[in-house]
Structures are given as C-alpha cells and as structure tokens.
GUMIVEX-956730 format. One line per field, with one value per residue (C-alpha): residue number from 1; chain; y, x, z. Coordinates in pm, 1 decimal. Each point is the difference from the previous one (the first is absolute). Layout:
! GUMIVEX-956730
seq <- NUM_...
mol <- A_...
north <- Y_...
east <- X_...
up <- Z_...
! end
This chain:
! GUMIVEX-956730
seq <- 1_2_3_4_5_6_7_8_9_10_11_12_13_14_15_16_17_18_19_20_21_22_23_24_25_26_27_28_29_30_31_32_33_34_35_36_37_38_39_40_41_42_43_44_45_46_47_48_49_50_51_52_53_54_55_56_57_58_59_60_61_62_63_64_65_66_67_68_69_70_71_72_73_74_75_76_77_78_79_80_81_82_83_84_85_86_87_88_89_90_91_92_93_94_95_96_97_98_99_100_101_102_103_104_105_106_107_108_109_110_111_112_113_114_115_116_117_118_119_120_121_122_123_124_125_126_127_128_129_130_131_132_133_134_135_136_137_138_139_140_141_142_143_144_145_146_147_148_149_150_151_152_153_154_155_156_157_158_159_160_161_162_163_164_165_166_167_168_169_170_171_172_173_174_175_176_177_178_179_180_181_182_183_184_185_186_187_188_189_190_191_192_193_194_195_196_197_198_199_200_201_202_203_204_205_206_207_208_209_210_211_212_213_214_215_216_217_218_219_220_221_222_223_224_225_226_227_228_229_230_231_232_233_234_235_236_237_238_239_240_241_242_243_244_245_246_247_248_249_250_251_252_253_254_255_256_257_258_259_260_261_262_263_264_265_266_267_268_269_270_271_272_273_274_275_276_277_278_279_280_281_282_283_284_285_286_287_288_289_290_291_292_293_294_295_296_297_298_299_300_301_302_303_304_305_306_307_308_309_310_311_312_313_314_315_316_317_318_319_320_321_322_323_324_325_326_327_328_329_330_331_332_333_334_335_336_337_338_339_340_341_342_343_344_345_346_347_348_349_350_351_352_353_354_355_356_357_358_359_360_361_362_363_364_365_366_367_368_369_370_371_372_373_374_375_376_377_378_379_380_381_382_383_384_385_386_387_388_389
mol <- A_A_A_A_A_A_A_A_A_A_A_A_A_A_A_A_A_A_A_A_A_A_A_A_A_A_A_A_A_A_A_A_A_A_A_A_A_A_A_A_A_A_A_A_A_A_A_A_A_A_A_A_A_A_A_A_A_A_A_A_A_A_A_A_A_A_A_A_A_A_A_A_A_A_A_A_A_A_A_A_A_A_A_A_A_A_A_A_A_A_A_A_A_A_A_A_A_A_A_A_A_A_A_A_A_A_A_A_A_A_A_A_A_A_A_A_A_A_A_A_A_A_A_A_A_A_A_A_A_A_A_A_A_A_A_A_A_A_A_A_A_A_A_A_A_A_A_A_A_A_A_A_A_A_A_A_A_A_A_A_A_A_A_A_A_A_A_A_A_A_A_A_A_A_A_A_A_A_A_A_A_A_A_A_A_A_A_A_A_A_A_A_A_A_A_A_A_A_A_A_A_A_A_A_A_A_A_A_A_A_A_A_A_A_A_A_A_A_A_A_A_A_A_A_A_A_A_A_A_A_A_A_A_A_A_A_A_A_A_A_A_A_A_A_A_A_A_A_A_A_A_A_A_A_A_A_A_A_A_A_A_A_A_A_A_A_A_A_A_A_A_A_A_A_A_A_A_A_A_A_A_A_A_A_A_A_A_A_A_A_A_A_A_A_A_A_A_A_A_A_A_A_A_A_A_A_A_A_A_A_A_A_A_A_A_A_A_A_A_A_A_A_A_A_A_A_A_A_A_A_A_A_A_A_A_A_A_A_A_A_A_A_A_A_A_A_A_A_A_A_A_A_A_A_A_A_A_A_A_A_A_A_A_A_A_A_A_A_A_A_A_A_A_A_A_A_A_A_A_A_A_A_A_A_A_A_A_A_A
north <- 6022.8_90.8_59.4_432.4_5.2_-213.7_111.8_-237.7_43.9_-260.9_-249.4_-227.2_228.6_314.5_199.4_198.2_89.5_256.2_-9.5_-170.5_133.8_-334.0_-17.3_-226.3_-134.7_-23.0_-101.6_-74.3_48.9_-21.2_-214.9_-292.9_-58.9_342.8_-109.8_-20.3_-326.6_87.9_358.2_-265.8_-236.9_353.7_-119.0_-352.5_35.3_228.0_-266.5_-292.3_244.6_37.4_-403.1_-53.9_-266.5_-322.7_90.2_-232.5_-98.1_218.2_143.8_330.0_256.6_233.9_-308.6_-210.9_279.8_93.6_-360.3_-94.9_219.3_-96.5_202.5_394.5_-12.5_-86.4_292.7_286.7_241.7_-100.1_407.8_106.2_-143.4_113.3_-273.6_67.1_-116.1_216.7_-1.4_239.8_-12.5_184.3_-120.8_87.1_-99.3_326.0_84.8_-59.5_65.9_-208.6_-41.0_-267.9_-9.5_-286.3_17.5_-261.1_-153.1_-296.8_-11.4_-35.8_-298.6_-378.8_-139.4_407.3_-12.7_254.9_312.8_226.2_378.6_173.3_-78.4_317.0_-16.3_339.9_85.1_242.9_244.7_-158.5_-207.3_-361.2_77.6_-375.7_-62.7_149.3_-260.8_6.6_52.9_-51.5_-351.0_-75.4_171.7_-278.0_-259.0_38.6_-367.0_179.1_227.2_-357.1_57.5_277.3_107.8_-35.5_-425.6_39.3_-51.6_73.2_361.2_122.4_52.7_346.8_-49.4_-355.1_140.4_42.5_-367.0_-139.9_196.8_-46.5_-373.9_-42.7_180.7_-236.9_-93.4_-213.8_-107.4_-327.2_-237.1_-249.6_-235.9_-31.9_-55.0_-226.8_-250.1_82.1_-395.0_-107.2_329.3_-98.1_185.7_233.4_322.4_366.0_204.7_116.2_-159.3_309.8_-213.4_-167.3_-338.3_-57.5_210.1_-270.6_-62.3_343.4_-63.3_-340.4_201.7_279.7_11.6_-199.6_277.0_260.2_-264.8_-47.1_381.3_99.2_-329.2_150.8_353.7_-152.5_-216.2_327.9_125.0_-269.3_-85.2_352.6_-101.8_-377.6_-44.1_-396.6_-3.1_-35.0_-45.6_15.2_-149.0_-224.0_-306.2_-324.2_-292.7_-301.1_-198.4_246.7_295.1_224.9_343.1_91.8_271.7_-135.0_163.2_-140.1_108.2_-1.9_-354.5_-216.2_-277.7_176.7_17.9_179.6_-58.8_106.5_70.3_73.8_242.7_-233.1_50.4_388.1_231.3_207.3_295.2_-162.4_-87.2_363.3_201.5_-252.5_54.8_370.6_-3.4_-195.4_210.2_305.9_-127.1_-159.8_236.1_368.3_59.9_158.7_-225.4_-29.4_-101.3_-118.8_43.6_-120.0_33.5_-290.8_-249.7_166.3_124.5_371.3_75.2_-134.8_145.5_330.2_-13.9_-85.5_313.7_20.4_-350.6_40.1_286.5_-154.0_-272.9_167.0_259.9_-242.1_-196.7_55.0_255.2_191.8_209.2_-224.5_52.8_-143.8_12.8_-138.1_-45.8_-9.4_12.3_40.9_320.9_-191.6_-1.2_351.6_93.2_105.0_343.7_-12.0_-32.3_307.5_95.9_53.6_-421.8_-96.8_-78.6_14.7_-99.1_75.3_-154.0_265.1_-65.5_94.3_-266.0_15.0_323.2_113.7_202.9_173.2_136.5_309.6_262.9_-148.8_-336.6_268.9_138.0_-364.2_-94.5_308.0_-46.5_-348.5_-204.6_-323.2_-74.8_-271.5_234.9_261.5_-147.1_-327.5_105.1_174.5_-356.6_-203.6_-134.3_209.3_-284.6_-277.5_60.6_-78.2_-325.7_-254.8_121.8_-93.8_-334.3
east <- 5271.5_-236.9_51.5_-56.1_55.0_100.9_162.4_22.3_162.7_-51.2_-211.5_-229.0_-322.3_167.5_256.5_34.2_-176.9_127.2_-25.9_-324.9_-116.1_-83.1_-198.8_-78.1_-305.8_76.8_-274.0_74.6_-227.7_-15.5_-109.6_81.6_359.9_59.3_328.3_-180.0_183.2_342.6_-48.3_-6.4_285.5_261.0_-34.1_27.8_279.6_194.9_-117.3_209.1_250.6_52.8_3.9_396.4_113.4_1.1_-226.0_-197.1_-290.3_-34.5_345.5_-30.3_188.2_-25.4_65.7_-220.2_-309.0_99.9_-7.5_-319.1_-168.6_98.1_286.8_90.1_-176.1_-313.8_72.1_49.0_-281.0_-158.4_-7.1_320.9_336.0_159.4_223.0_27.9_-253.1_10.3_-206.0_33.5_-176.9_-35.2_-21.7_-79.7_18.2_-130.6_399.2_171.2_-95.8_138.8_76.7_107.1_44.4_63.7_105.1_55.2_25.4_92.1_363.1_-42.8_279.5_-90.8_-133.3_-168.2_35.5_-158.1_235.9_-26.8_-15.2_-72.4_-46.4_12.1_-145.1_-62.4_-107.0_-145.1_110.4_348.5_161.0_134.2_365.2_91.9_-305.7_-22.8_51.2_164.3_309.2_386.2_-44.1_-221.7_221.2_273.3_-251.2_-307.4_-136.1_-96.4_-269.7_-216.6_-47.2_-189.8_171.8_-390.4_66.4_264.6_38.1_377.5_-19.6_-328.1_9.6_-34.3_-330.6_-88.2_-326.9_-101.2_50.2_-156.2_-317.4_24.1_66.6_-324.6_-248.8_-290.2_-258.6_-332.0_-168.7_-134.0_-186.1_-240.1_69.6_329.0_-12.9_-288.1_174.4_383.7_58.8_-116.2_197.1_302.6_302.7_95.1_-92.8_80.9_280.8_-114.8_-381.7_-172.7_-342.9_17.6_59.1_223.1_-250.7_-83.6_405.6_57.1_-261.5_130.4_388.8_-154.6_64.4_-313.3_-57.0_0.0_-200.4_-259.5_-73.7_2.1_-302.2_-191.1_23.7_-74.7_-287.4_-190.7_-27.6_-115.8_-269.7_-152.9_-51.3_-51.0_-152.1_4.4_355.2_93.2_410.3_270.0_306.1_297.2_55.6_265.8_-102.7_69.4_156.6_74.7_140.1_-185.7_-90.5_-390.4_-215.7_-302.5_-330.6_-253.1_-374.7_-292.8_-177.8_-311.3_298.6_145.7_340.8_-98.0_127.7_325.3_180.4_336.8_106.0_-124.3_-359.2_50.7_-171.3_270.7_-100.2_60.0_383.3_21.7_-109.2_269.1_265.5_-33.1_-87.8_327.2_229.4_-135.9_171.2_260.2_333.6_21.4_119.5_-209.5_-258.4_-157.2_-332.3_-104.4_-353.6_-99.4_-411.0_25.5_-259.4_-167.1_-289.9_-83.2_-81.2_356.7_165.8_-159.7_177.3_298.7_158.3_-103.2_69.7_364.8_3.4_-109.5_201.2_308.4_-75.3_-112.1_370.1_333.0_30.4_-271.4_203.6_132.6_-51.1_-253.9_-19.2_-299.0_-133.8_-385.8_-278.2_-216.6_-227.8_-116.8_282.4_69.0_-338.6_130.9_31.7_272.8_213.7_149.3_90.3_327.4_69.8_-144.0_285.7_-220.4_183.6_-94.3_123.7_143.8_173.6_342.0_-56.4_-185.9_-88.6_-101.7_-331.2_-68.4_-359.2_-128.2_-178.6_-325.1_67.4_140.5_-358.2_-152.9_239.8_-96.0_-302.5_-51.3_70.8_259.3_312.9_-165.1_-340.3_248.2_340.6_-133.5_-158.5_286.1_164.9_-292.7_109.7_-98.1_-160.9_-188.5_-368.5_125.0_210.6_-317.9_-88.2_371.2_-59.6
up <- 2961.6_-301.3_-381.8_-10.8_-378.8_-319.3_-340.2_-294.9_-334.3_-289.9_206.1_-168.4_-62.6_87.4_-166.4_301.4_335.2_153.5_438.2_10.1_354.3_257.6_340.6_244.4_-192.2_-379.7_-278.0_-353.5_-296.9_-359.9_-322.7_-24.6_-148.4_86.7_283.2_339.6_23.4_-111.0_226.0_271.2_-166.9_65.8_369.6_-39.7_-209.8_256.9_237.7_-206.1_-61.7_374.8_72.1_-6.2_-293.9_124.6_326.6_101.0_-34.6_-276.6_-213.2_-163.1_-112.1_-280.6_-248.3_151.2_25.0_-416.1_-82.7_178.1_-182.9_-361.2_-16.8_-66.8_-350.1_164.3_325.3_-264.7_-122.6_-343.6_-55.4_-21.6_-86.8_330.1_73.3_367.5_293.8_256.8_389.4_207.8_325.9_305.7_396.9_351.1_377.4_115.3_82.6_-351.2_-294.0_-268.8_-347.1_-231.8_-367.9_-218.4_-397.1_-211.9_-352.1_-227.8_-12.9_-361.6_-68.3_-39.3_283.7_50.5_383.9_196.2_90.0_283.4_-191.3_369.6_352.8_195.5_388.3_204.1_326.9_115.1_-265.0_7.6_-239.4_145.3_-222.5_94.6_-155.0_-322.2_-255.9_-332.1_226.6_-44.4_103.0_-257.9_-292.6_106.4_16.1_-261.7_144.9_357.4_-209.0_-53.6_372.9_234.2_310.3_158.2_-37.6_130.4_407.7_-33.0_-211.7_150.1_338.7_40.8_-164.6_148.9_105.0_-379.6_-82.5_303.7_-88.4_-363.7_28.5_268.0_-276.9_-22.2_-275.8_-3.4_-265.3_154.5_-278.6_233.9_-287.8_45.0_391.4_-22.5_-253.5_141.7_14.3_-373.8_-116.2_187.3_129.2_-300.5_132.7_-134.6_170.4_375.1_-88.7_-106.8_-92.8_353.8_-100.6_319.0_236.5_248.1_2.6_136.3_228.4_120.3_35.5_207.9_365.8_176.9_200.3_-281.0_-171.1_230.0_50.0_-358.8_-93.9_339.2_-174.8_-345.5_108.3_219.5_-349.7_-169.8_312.9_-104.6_-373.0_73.0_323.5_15.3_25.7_323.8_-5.8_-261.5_83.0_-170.5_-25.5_-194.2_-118.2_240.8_-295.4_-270.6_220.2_-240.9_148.4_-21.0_119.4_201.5_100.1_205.5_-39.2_227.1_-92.2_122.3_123.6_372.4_-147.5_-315.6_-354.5_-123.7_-333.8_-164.2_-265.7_-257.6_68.1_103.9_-276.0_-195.8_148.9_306.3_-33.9_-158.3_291.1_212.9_-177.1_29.1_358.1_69.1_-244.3_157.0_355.1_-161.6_9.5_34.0_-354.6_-340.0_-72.0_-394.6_-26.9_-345.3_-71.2_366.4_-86.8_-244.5_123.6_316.2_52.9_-106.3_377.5_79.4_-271.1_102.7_339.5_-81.9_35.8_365.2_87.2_-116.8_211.5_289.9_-37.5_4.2_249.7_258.8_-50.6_9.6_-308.4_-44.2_-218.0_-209.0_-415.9_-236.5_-386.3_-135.6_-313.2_-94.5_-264.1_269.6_15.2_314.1_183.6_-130.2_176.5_341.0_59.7_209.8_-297.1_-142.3_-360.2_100.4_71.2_-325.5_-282.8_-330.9_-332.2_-325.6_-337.4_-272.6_-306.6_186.9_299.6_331.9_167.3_346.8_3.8_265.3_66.5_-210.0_104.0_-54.7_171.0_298.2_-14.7_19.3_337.7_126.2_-30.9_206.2_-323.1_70.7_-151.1_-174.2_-132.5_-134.2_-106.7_-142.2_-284.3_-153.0_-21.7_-166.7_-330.0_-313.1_-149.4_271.1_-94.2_-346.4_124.8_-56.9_-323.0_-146.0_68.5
! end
C-alpha cells in the first residue's frame, strides 16, 4: 500500500494543501523553517493516531498523538483562526483505493480536550456509512468524539488495513551521539525512538536470521566505501548484556582489529541506520535529511542506493519521503520534477510550488532537480547572514 495523495487544512506551516500528489520516491525541499519537518510529522502523527490507546509498547490514540505534540494550540496554523485541523489522505494496494479524513478541534471547555469534528472513510468511491463519524452514537455520548474509530480495533474493522499500515509508518532521524553514549544518557527515550537511541535494541530483538542477512547486506556496502572492513556483525556484552555493533578490519595482527559503534565515524552509524530501516517493514518510510554527515560522493548516490536496496528485497515498491538540502543528492537524473514536494513561505502559510515554465525548460533540457528547483528555495538573505553579525 502507498500514500497517492495528502490534503491538510490548518496544519502547522500550512493553512491548507490541497491533494499534494505522492510517488514511490518522494523528496522534500524548502528554507529552512519553511515545514519540511512538520510535512513529514502529518504521517507520523497518523502513525500515533493509528497505535490503539494503551497498546503496547507504544499507546496512542488521537489524545495521545495531540498531546505529544504540545497540544491543539501548538497543531493549528498561525495564519488563520480556523479552529479545526483537518488531514485528509489518500491510499492504495493496487485493488482499493482508499480514503480517510480526520477533523478535529479543542473542545473549547476546561480541561479543552480534543474533539473528533469528522471521520469519514471511503472506498473505492463508496462511503463506509458505519464509518462516518459524528454519528447517532456520538450525539448520545459526546465523550466517544475524544476517540477515532482508526484506534480503535473494535469500531474499525472494515478498514483494519488502514491502521495496520498507518500504525507501521516509519521515521529515522538517527543522531550517532545519542547511540554512541546510550548508557551515560540512560533509558528515557522519545516515543517509538525517532533519533535511534534504542537502534542496537531493535537489532538485538530482530530474528537472528533476519539479523544476520540484513548486517551481510549492510556490511557489502560499507566494504565498497571502507574496504578494510571485513565483517559487521552484532554482538552483547558478556557482563553488561549491552547490545553493540562490531566491525572487524583488515590489520597487521592475523585476526584483524575490531570496533564498536563508539569508535564508528557519524557518517558511519548514519548510512546503518538507513540501510537497516530501508529492510526493516514494508510500510512508508520518512527520511529526515539522510545526507547529514556523508560524504558528497555518498550523498550523491543515495537516490540509487535506496533504490537498489529496496528492489533487491522484499518491497521494492514500498514508499519513501525524504527530506534534503542536498543539491547533491538532488543530482541524479533519474529523478523527475514530478517527485519533488518544494515549499515556499508566504505571508498566508506554506505553499506548494510546482516548477514554472522556465525551470520546465531547464529539466528539459538535462538540468537536475537539484540545478533547477533548488535555487528557487535559497533564502533571500544568506550572502548577507555574516555581515549581521
């Protein structure tokens, strides 16, 4: 199943985005500040929407996905005065098409809980009546609209398939710092780990078979960038228990030298973690800025190594939503116009912009995404950011 299309109304940056078109490959650009981030956050929050209260490991819910993110005040649009938040997003399977729409707003008493305004679900052109929420139930009952029939296993069954994919939406943003010092930080970790502070922990819980073949996969990549290593694999402390990540390099001793994750190079543990997310699951993964701290030769084939990734595993069609500053990684010409999501900042919110006709003209030409979308994004006033100091 893939994401065809998304529609948000008084989101964060943007007032409204109106069936933002999505593809296989998806890249993100714009400013800084501008909402790549919280484009990506619609997902994740659908994601934690999806997780059934009280589910464990992690308990979501609508209340729990308003509440980890500072509340409704902080969801709604600074540029309007729209009380509602609405997402409305399109799905396939290549059989169904689906639809799901979510409304909802401060309740507006005391405590200002989070109300359901609409949750309508259609498929294929046909409205799910069972499914089409405020209902007659919730008239009698105004507590049921602090819950989504999507959390709920017991009221969404005809649309089941929607929550399992929803809830199984992954996101990387791994921070080497973070899984480097893991034991002086401790155990307080962020809902579902998006910095990858418990990365060697999924590692340690995955099937050793699955295991082993994903570090074999991992560390054939790494051999072509690094060619003294000579085998990845995992590995817990004799005392401790503690999971690590061991490489062994070609050495003058005959058994070689090894290391752990503490003395790999942040680039390094970046390039793992995406190797292993891309194999991990079959759901939409999001990508945040994966070309921080590689090498520009990496970071240009990125696009192809994700690619190649997927297509020589089990889901070689399954989604990807990046996000990037990178005109390097924008630099392969098998990317098309047509998978880049560029916003803009305007003094009414965030706005898509498409190509015009003279970036058409450059891609036409044999320009990349990167040489002729880029630019348009460059903020107004960087030469001129040394000189304020």
């Amino acid at each position: 199943m893939n994401v065809a299309s998304l529609t948000v109304k008084n989101w964060m940056n943007f007032k409204e985005l109106n069936g933002v078109p999505l593809h296989t490959r998806n890249y993100v650009i714009g400013a800084n500040a501008v909402g790549k981030s919280n484009f990506l956050d619609v997902f994740r929050f659908l994601r934690d929407v999806a997780s059934p209260a009280g589910a464990k490991p992690v308990a979501g819910g609508l209340q729990e996905a308003v509440n980890r993110r500072d509340g409704i005040s902080k969801l709604r649009c600074l540029h309007g005065k729209d009380s509602e938040v609405l997402i409305d997003i399109t799905l396939t399977d290549g059989r169904d098409r689906w639809r799901y729409k979510l409304g909802f707003k401060g309740e507006g008493k005391a405590n200002n809980r989070v109300i359901i305004t609409q949750e309508i679900v259609i498929k294929n052109g046909h409205s799910l009546l069972e499914c089409q929420r405020p209902d007659k139930d919730d008239t009698q009952d105004p507590d049921r609209l602090t819950a989504t029939y999507l959390e709920n296993p017991n009221a969404n069954k005809q649309f089941r398939v929607l929550a399992h994919y929803l809830s199984a939406i992954n996101y990387l943003h791994l921070v080497p710092q973070l899984l480097k010092h893991a034991d002086e930080i401790g155990g307080n970790r962020l809902n579902r780990d998006p910095f990858g502070q418990g990365f060697l922990q999924r590692v340690a819980e995955t099937n050793g078979k699955t295991q082993g073949a994903r570090l074999r996969r991992i560390q054939t990549a790494l051999n072509k960038i690094v060619p003294e290593f000579q085998e990845l694999s995992f590995r817990q402390d004799e005392i401790t228990g503690a999971p690590h990540l061991v490489v062994t390099f070609k050495h003058w001793r005959l058994k070689g030298a090894y290391q752990n994750e503490r003395q790999f190079s942040d680039g390094t543990l970046r390039l793992i973690g995406l190797l292993w997310s891309l194999m991990e699951g079959d759901s939409l993964l999001l990508l945040e800025e994966p070309e921080l701290s590689l090498n520009e030769s990496i970071v240009k084939r990125l696009p192809k190594l994700i690619s190649h990734v997927l297509k020589s595993g089990k889901f070689a069609d399954r989604q990807v939503i990046l996000s990037t500053h990178s005109e390097s990684l924008l630099s392969d010409l098998s990317i098309g116009a047509e998978s880049v999501i560029r916003f803009v900042s305007t003094r009414g919110g965030t706005m898509l912009k498409p190509a015009d006709a003279r970036e058409e003209v450059m891609l036409k030409s044999g320009f990349s995404v990167g040489q002729a979308l880029l630019p348009a994004v460059k903020p107004d006033g960087a030469e001129q950011l040394v000189l304020g100091l």
